[in-house]
N, C-alpha and C positions, 0 to 999 in steps of 0.2 A: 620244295615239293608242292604238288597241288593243294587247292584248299583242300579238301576231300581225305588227301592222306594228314595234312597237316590235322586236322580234325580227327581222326581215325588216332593220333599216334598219340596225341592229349588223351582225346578217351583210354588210351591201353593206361598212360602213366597213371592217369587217375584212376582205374579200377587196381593198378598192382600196388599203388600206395596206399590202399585200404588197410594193407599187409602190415604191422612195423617193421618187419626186415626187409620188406623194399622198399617201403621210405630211406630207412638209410642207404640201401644202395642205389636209390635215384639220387640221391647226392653224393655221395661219395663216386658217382659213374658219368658224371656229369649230366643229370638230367634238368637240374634245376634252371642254368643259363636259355635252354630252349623251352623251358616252359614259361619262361619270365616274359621272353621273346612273342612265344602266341598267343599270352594273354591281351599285344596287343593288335593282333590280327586287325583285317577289316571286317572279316567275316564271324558274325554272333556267335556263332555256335561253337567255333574255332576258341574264341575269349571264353565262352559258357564251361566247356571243357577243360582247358589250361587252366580259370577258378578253381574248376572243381577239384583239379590235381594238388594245385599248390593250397587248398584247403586241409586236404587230405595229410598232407605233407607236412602240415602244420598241427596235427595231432599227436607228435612226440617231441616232447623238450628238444631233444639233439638236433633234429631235424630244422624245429620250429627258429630254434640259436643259432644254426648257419645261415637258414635262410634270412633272418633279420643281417647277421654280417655281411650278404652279398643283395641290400640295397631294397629283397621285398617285397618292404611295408611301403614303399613308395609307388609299386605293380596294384599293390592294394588300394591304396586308396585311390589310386587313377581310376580301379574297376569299380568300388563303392562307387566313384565321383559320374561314373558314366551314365549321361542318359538312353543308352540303348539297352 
């Protein structure tokens, strides 16, 4: 996709994983693998969003448990470790 949508589609996940029943259904629907992916975009804003998702996402145990079993904490600390 363009940046523009790729950005557009982070921001939806991140605003509908505010929800806890769409945290689980971003996971359980596959959303987690392409949020992991845009976090490491080239484009700021692109990464700013997909954070903010997989933040979001990170506010229920269940959620918080799969996403450490499919690798994460490793998307995390990349985004900590970034200087942009």
């Amino acid at each position: 996709p363009s940046p523009e949508v790729a950005c557009e589609a982070a921001a939806a996940l991140a605003n509908l994983a505010r929800n806890h029943d769409n945290r689980n259904l971003t996971i359980d629907q596959g959303g987690l693998d392409p949020l992991l992916s845009l976090a490491f975009s080239p484009h700021n804003e692109t990464q700013r969003q997909a954070a903010r998702a997989l933040s979001n996402l990170c506010l229920s145990p269940q959620t918080r448990n799969a996403m450490v079993q499919r690798g994460a904490l490793k998307t995390f600390v990349s985004l900590a470790s970034a200087t942009n």
